[in-house]
Backbone as XML, in Angstrom:
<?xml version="1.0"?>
<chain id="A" units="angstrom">
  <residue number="1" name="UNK">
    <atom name="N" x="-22.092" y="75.344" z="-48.619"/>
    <atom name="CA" x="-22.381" y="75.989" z="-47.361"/>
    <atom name="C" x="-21.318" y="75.558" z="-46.341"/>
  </residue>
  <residue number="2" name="UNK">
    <atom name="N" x="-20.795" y="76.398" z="-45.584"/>
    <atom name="CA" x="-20.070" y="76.223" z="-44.765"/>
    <atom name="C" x="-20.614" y="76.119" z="-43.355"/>
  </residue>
  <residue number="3" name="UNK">
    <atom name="N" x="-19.738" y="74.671" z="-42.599"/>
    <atom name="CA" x="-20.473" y="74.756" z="-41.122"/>
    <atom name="C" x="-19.591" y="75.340" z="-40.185"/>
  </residue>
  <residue number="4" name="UNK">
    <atom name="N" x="-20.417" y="76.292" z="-39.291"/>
    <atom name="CA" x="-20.043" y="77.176" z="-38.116"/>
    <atom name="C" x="-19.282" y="76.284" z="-37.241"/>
  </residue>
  <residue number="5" name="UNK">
    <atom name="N" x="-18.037" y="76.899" z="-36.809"/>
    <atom name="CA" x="-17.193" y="76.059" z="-36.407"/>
    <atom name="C" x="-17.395" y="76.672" z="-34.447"/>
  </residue>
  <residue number="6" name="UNK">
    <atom name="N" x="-18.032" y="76.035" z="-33.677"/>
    <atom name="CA" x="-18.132" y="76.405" z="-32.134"/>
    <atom name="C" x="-17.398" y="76.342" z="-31.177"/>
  </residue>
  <residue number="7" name="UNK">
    <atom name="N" x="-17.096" y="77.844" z="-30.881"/>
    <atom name="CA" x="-16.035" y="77.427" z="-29.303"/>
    <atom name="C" x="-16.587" y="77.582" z="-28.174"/>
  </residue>
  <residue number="8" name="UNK">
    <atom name="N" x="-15.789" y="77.082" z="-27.561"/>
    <atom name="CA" x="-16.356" y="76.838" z="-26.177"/>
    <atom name="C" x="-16.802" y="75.653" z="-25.638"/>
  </residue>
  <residue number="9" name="UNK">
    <atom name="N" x="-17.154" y="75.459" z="-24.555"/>
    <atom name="CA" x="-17.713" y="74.253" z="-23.867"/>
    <atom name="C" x="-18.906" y="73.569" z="-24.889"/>
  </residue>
  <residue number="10" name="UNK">
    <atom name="N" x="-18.890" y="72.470" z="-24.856"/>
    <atom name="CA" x="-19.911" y="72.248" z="-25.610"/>
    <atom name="C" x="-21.483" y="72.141" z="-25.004"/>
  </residue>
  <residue number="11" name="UNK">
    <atom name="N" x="-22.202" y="71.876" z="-25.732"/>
    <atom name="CA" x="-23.482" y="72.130" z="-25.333"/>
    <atom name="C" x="-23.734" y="71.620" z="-23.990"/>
  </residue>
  <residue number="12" name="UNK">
    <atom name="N" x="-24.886" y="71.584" z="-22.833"/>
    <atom name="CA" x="-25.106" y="70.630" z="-22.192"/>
    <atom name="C" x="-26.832" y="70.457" z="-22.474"/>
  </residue>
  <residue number="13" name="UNK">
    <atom name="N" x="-27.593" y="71.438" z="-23.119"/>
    <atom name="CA" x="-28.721" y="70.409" z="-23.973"/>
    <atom name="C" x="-29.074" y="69.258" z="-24.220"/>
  </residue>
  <residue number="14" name="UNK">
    <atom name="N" x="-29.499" y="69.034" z="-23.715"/>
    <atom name="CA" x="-30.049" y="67.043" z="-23.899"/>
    <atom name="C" x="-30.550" y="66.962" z="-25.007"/>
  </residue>
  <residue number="15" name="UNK">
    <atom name="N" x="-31.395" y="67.653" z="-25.774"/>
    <atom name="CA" x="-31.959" y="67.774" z="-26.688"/>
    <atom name="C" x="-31.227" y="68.620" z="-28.271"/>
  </residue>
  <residue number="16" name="UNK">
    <atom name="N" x="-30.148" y="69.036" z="-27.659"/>
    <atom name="CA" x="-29.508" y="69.414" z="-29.066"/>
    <atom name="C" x="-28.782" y="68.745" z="-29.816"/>
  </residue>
  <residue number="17" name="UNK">
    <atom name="N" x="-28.821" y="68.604" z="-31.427"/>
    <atom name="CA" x="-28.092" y="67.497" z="-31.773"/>
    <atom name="C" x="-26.508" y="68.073" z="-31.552"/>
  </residue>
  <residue number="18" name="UNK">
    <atom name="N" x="-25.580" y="68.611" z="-31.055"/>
    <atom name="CA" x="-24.219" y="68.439" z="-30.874"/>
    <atom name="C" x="-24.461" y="68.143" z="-29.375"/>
  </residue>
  <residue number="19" name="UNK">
    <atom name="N" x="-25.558" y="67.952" z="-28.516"/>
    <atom name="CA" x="-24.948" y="67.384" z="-27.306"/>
    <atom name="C" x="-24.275" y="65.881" z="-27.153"/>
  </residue>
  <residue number="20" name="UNK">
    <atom name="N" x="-23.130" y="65.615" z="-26.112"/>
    <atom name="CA" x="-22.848" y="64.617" z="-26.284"/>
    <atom name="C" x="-22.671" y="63.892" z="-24.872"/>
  </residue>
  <residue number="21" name="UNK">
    <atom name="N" x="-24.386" y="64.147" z="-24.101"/>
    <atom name="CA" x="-25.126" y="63.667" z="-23.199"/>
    <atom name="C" x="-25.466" y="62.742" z="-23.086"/>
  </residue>
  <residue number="22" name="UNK">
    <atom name="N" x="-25.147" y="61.397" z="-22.010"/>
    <atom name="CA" x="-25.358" y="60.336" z="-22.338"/>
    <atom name="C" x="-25.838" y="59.565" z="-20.576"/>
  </residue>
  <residue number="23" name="UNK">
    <atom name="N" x="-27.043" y="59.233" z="-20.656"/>
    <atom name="CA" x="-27.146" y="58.447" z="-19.198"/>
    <atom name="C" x="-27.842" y="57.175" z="-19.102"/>
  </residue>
  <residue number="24" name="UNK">
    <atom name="N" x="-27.439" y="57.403" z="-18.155"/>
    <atom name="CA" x="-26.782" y="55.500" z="-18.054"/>
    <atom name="C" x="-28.109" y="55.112" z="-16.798"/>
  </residue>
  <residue number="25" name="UNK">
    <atom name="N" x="-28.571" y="54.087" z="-16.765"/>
    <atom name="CA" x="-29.624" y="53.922" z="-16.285"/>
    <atom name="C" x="-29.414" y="52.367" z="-15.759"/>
  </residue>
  <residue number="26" name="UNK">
    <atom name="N" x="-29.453" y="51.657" z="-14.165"/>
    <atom name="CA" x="-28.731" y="50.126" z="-14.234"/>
    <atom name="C" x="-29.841" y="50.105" z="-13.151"/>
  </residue>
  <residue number="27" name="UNK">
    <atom name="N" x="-30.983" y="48.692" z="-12.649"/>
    <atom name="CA" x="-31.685" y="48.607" z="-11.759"/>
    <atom name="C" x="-30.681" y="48.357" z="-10.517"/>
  </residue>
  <residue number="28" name="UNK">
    <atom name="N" x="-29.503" y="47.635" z="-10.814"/>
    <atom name="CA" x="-28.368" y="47.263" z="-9.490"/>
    <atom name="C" x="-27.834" y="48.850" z="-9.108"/>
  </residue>
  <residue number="29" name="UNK">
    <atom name="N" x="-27.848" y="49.712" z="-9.837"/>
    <atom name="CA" x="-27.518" y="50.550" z="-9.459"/>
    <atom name="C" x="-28.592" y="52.290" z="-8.510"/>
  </residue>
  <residue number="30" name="UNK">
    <atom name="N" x="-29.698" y="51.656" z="-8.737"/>
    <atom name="CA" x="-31.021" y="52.445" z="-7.848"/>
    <atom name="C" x="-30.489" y="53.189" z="-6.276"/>
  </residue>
  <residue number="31" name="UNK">
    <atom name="N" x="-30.652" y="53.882" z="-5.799"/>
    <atom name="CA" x="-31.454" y="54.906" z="-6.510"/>
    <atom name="C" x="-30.669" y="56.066" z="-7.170"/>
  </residue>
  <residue number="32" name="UNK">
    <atom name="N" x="-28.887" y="55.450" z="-7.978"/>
    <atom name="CA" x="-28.088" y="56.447" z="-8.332"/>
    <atom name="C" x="-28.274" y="56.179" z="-10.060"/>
  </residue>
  <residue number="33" name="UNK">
    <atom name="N" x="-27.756" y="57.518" z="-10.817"/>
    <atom name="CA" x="-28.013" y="57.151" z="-12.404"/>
    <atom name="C" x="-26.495" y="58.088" z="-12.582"/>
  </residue>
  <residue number="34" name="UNK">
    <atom name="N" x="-25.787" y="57.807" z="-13.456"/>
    <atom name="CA" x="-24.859" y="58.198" z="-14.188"/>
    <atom name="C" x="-25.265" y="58.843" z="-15.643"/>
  </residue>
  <residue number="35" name="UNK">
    <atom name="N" x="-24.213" y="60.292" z="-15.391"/>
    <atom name="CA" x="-24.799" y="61.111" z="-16.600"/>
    <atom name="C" x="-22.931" y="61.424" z="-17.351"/>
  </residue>
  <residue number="36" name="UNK">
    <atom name="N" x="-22.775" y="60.978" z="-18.488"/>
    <atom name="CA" x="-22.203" y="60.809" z="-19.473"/>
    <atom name="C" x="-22.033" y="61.921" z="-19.777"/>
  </residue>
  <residue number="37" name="UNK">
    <atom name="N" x="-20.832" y="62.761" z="-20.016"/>
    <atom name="CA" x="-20.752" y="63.745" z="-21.609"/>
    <atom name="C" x="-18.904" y="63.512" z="-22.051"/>
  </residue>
  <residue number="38" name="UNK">
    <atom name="N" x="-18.948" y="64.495" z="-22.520"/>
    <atom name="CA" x="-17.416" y="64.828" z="-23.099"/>
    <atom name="C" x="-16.271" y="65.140" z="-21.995"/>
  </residue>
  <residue number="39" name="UNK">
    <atom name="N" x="-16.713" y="65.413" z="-20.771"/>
    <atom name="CA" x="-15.625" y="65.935" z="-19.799"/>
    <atom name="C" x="-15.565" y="64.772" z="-19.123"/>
  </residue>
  <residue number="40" name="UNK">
    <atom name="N" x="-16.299" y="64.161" z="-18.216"/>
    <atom name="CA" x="-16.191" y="62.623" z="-17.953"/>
    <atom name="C" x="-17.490" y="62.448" z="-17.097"/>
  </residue>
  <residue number="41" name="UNK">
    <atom name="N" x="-17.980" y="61.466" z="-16.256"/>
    <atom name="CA" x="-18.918" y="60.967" z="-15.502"/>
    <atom name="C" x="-19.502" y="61.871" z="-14.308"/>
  </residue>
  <residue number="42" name="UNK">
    <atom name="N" x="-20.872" y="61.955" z="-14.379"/>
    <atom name="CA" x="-21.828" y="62.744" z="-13.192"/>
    <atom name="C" x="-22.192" y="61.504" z="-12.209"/>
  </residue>
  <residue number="43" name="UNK">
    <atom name="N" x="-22.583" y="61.862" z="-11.451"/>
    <atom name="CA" x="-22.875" y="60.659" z="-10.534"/>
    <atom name="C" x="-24.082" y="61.043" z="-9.548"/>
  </residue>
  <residue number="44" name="UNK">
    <atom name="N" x="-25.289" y="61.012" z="-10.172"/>
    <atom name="CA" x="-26.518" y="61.203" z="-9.485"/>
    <atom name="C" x="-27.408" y="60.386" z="-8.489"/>
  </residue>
  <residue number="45" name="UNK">
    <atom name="N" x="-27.676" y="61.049" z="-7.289"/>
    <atom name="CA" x="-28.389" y="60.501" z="-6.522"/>
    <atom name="C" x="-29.597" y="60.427" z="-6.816"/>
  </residue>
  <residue number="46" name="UNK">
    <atom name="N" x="-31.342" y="60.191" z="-6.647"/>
    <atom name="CA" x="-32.088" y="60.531" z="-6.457"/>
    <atom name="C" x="-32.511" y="60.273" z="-4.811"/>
  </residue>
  <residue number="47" name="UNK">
    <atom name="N" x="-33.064" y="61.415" z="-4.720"/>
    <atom name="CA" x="-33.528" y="61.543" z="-3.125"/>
    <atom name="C" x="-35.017" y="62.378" z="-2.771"/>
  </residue>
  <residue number="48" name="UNK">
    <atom name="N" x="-35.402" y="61.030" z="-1.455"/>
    <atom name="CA" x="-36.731" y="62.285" z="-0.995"/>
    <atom name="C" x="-36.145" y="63.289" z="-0.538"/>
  </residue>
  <residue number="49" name="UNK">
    <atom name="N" x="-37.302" y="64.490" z="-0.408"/>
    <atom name="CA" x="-36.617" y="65.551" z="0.129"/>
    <atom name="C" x="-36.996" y="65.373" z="1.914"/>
  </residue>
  <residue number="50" name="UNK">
    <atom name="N" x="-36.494" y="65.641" z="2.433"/>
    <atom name="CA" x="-36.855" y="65.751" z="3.872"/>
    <atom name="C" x="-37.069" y="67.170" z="4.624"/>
  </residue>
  <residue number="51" name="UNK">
    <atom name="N" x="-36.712" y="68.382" z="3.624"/>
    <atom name="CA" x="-36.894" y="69.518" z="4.002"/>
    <atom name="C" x="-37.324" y="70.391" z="3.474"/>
  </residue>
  <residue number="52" name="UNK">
    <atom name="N" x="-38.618" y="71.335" z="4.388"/>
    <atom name="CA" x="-39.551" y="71.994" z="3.423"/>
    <atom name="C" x="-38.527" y="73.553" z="2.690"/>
  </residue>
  <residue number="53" name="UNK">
    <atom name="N" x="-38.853" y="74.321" z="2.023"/>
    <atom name="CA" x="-38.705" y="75.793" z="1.646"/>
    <atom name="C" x="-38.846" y="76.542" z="2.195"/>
  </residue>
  <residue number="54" name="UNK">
    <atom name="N" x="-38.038" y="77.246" z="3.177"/>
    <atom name="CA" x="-38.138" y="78.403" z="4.148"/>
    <atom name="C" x="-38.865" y="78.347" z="5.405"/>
  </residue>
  <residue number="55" name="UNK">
    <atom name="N" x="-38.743" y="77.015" z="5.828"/>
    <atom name="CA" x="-39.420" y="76.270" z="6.978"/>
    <atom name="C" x="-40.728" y="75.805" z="7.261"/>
  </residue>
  <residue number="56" name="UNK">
    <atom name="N" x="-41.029" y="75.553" z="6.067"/>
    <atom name="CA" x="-41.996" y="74.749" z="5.550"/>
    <atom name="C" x="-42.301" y="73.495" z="5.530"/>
  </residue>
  <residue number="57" name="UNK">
    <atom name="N" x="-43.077" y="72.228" z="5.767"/>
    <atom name="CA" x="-43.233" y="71.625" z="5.777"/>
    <atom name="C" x="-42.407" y="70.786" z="4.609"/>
  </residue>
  <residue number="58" name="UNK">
    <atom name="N" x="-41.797" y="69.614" z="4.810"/>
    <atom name="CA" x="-41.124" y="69.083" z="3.325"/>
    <atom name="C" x="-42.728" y="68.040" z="2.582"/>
  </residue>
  <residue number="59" name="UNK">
    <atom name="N" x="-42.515" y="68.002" z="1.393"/>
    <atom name="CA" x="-43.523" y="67.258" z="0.471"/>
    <atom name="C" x="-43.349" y="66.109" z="0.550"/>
  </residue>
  <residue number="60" name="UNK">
    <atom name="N" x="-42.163" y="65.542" z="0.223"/>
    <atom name="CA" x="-42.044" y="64.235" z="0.183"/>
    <atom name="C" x="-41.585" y="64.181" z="-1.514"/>
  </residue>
  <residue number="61" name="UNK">
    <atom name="N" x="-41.265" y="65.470" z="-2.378"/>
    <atom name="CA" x="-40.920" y="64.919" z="-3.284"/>
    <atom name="C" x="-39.500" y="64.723" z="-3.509"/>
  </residue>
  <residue number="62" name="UNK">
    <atom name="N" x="-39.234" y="63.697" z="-5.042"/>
    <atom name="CA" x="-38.154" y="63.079" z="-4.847"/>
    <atom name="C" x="-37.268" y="64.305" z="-5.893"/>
  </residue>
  <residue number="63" name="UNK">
    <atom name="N" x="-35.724" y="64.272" z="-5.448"/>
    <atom name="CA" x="-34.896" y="65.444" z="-6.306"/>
    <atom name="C" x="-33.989" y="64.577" z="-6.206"/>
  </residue>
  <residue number="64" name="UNK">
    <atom name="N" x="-33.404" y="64.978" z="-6.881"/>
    <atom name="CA" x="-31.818" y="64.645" z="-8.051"/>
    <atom name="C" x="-31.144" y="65.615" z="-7.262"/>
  </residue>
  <residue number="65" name="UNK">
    <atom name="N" x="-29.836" y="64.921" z="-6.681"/>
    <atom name="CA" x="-28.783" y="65.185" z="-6.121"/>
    <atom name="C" x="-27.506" y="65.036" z="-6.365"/>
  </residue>
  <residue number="66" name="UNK">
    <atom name="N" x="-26.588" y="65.856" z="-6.942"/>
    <atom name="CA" x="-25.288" y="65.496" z="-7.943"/>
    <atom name="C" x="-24.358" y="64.798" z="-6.113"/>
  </residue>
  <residue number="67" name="UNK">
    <atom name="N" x="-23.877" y="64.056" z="-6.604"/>
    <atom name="CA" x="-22.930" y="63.140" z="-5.860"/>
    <atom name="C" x="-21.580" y="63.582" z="-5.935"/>
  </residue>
  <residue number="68" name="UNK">
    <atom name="N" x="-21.280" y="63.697" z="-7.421"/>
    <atom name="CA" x="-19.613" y="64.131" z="-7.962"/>
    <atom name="C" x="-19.474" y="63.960" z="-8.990"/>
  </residue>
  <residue number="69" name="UNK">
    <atom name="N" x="-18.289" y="64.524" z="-9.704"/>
    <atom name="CA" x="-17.980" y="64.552" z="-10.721"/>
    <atom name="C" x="-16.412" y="63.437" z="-11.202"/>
  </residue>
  <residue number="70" name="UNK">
    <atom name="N" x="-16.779" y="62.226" z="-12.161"/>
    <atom name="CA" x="-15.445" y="61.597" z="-12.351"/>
    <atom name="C" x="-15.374" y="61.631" z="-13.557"/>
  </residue>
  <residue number="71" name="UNK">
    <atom name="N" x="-13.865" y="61.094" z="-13.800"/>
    <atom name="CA" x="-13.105" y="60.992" z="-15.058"/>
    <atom name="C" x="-13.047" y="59.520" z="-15.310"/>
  </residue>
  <residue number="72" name="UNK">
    <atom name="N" x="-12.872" y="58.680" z="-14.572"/>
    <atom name="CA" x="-13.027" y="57.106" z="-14.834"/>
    <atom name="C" x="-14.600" y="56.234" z="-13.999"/>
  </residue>
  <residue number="73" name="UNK">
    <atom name="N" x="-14.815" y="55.491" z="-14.916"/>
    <atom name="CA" x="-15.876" y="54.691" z="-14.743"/>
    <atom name="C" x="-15.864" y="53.788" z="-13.444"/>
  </residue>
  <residue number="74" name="UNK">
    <atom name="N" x="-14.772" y="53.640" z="-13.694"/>
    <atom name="CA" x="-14.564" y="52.497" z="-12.442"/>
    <atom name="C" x="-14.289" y="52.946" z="-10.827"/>
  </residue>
  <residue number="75" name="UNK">
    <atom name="N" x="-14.473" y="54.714" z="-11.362"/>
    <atom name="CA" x="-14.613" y="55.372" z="-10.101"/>
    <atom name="C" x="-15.916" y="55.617" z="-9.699"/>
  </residue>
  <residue number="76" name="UNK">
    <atom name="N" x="-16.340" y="55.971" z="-10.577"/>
    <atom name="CA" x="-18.279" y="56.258" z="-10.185"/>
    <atom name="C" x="-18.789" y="54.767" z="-9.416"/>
  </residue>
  <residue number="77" name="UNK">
    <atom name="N" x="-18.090" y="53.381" z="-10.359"/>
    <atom name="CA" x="-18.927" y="52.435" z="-9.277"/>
    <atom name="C" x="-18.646" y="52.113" z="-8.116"/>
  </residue>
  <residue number="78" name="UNK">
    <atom name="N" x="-16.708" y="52.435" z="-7.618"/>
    <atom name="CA" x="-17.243" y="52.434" z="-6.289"/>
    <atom name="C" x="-17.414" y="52.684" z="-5.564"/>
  </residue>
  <residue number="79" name="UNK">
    <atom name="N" x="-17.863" y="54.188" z="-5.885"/>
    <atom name="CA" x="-19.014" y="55.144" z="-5.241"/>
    <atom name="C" x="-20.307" y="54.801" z="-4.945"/>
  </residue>
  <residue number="80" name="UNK">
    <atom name="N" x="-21.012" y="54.382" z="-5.880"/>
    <atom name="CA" x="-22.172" y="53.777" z="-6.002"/>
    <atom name="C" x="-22.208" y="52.238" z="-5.315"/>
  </residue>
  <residue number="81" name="UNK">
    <atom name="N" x="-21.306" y="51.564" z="-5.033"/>
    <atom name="CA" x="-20.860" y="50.431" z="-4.127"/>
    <atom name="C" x="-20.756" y="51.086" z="-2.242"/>
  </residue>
  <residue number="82" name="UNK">
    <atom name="N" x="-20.519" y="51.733" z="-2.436"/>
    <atom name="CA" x="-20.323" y="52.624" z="-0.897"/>
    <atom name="C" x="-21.135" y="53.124" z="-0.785"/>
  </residue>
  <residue number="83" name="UNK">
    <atom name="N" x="-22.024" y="53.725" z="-1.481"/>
    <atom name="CA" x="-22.970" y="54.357" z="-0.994"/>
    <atom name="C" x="-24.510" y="53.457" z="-0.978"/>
  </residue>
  <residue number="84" name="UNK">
    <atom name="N" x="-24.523" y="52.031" z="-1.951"/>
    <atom name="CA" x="-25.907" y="51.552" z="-1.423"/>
    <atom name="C" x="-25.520" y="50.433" z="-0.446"/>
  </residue>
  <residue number="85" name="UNK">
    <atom name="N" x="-23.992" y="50.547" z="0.158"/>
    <atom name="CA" x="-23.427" y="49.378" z="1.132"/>
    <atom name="C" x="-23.783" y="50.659" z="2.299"/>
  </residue>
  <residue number="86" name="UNK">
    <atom name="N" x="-23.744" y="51.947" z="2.689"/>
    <atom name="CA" x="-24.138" y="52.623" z="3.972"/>
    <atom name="C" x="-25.155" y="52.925" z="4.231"/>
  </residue>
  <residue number="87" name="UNK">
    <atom name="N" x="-25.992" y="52.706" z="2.739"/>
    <atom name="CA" x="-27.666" y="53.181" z="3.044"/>
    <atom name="C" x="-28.753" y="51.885" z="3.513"/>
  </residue>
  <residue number="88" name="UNK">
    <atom name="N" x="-27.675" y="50.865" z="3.899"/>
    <atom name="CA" x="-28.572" y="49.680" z="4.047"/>
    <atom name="C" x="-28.663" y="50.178" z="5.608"/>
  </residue>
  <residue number="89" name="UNK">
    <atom name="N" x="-29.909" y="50.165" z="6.408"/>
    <atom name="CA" x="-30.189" y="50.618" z="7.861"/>
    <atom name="C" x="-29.606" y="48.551" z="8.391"/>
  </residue>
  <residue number="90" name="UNK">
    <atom name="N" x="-29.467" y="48.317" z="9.544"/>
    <atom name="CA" x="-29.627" y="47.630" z="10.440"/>
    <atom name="C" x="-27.795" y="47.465" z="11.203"/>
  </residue>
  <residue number="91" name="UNK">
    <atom name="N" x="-28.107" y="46.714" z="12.498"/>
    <atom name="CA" x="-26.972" y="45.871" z="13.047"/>
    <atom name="C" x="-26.713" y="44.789" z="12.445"/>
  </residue>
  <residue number="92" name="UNK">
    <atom name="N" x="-25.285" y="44.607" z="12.786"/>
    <atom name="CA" x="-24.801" y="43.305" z="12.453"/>
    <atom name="C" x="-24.211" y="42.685" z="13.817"/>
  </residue>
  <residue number="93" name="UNK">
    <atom name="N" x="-24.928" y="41.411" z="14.078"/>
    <atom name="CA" x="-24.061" y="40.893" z="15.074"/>
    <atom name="C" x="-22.742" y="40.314" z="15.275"/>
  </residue>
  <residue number="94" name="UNK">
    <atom name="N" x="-21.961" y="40.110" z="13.788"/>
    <atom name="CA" x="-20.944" y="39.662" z="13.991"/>
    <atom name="C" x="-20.022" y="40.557" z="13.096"/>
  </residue>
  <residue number="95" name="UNK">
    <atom name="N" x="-18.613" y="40.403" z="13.004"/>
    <atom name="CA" x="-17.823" y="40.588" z="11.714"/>
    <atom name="C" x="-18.115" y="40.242" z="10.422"/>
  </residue>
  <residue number="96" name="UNK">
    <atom name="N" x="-18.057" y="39.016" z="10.720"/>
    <atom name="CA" x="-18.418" y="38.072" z="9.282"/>
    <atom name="C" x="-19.701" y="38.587" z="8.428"/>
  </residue>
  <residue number="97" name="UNK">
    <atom name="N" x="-20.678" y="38.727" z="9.659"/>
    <atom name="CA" x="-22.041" y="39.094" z="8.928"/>
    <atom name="C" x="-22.042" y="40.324" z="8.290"/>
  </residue>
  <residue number="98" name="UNK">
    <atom name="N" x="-21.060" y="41.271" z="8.712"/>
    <atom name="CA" x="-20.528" y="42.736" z="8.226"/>
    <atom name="C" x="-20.090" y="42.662" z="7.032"/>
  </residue>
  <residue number="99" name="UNK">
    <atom name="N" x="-19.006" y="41.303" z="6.807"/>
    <atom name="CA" x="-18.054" y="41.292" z="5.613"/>
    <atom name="C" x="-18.884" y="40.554" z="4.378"/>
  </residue>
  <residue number="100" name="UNK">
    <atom name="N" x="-19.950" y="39.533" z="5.164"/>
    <atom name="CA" x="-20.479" y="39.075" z="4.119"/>
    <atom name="C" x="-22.183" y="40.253" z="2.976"/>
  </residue>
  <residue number="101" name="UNK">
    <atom name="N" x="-21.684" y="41.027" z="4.290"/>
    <atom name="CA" x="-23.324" y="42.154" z="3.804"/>
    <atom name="C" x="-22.473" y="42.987" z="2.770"/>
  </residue>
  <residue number="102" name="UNK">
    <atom name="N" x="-20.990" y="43.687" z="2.991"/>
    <atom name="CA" x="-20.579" y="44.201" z="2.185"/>
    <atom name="C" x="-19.605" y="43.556" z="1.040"/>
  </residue>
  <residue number="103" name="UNK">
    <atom name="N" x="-19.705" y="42.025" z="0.689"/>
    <atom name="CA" x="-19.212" y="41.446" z="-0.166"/>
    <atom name="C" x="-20.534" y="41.265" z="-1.031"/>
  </residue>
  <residue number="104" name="UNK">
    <atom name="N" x="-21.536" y="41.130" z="-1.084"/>
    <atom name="CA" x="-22.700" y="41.463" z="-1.702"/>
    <atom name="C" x="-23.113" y="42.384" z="-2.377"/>
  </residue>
  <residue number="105" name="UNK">
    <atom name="N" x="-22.785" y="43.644" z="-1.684"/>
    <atom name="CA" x="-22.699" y="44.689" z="-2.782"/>
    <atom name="C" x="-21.599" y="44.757" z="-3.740"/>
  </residue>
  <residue number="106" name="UNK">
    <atom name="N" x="-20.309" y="44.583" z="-3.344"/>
    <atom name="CA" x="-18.618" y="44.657" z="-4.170"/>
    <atom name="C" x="-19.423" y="43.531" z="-5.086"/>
  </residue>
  <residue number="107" name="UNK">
    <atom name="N" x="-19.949" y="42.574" z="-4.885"/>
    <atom name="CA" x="-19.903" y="40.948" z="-5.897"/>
    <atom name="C" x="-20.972" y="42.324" z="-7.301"/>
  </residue>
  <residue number="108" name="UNK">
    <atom name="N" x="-21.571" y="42.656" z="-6.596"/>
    <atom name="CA" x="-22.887" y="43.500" z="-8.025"/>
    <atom name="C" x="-22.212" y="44.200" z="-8.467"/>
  </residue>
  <residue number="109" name="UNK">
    <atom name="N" x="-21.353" y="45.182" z="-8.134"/>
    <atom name="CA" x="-20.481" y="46.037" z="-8.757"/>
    <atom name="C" x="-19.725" y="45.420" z="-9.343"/>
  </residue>
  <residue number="110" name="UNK">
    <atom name="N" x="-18.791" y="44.379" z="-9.202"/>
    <atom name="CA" x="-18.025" y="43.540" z="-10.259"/>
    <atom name="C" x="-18.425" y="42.980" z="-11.155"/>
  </residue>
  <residue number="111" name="UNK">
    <atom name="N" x="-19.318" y="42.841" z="-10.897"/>
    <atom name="CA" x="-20.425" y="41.907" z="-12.318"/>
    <atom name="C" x="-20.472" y="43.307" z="-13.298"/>
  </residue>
  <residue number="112" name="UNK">
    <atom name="N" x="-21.148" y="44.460" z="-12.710"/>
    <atom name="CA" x="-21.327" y="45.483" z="-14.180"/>
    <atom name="C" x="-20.036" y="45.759" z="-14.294"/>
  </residue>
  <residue number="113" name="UNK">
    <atom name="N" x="-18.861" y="45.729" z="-13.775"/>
    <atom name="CA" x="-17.624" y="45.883" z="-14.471"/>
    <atom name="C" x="-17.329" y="44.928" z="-15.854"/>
  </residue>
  <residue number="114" name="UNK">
    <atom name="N" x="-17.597" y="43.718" z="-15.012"/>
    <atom name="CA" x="-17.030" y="42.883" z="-16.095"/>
    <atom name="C" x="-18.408" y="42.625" z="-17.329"/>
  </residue>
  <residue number="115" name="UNK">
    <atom name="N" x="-19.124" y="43.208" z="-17.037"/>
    <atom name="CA" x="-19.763" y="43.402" z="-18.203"/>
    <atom name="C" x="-19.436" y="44.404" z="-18.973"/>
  </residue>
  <residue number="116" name="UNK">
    <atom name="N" x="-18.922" y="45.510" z="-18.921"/>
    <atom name="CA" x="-18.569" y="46.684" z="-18.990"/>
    <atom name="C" x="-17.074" y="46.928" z="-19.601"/>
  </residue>
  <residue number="117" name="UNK">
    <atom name="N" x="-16.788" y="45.862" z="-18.871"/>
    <atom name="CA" x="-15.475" y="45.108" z="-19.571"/>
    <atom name="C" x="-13.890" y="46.232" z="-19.830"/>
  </residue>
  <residue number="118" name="UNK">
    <atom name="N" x="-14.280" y="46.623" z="-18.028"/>
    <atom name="CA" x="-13.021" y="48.023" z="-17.824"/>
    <atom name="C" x="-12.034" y="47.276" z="-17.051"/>
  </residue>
</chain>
């Protein structure tokens, strides 16, 4: 028997066996998830919604929000480094306290690098 040889884009089916769908799931990385295939890295938000349907009241439920699309890994994280370093709400009274709030996030992102080992 001969196997059907497929052109075109390949699947994006999660569930088909030629997909080659892959996501990535990190608690340091909440509330974003990375989605894997053959072209290179998705970079998903999850978010409440804050706005209803045709001026409707919003629910409060939570949706998946594509962020962007990359080709290197080490670009998605520091995206995901910038973005849970602007979603932190408060003042800072000093510089330092600025540099040390956003050396906290860079220190977590370097750790899954070097686990990651890019």
């Amino acid at each position: 028997m001969t196997k059907i040889k497929r052109r075109g884009r390949p699947s994006k089916d999660e569930n088909s066996p030629d997909s080659s769908v892959c996501i990535i799931r990190d608690p340091l990385m909440e509330p974003f998830y990375v989605k894997k295939d053959s072209n290179g890295y998705t970079l998903i938000e999850k978010v409440v919604s804050t706005r209803g349907f045709a001026g409707r009241e919003a629910t409060g439920k939570t949706v998946e929000k594509t962020v962007g699309y990359y080709t290197k890994f080490q670009n998605v994280l520091r995206v995901v480094a910038r973005g849970k370093f602007y979603k932190t709400q408060g003042e800072f009274e000093t510089i330092t306290e600025y540099i040390d709030a956003w050396d906290e996030v860079k220190t977590g992102m370097e750790l899954l690098l070097k686990k990651v080992e890019i």
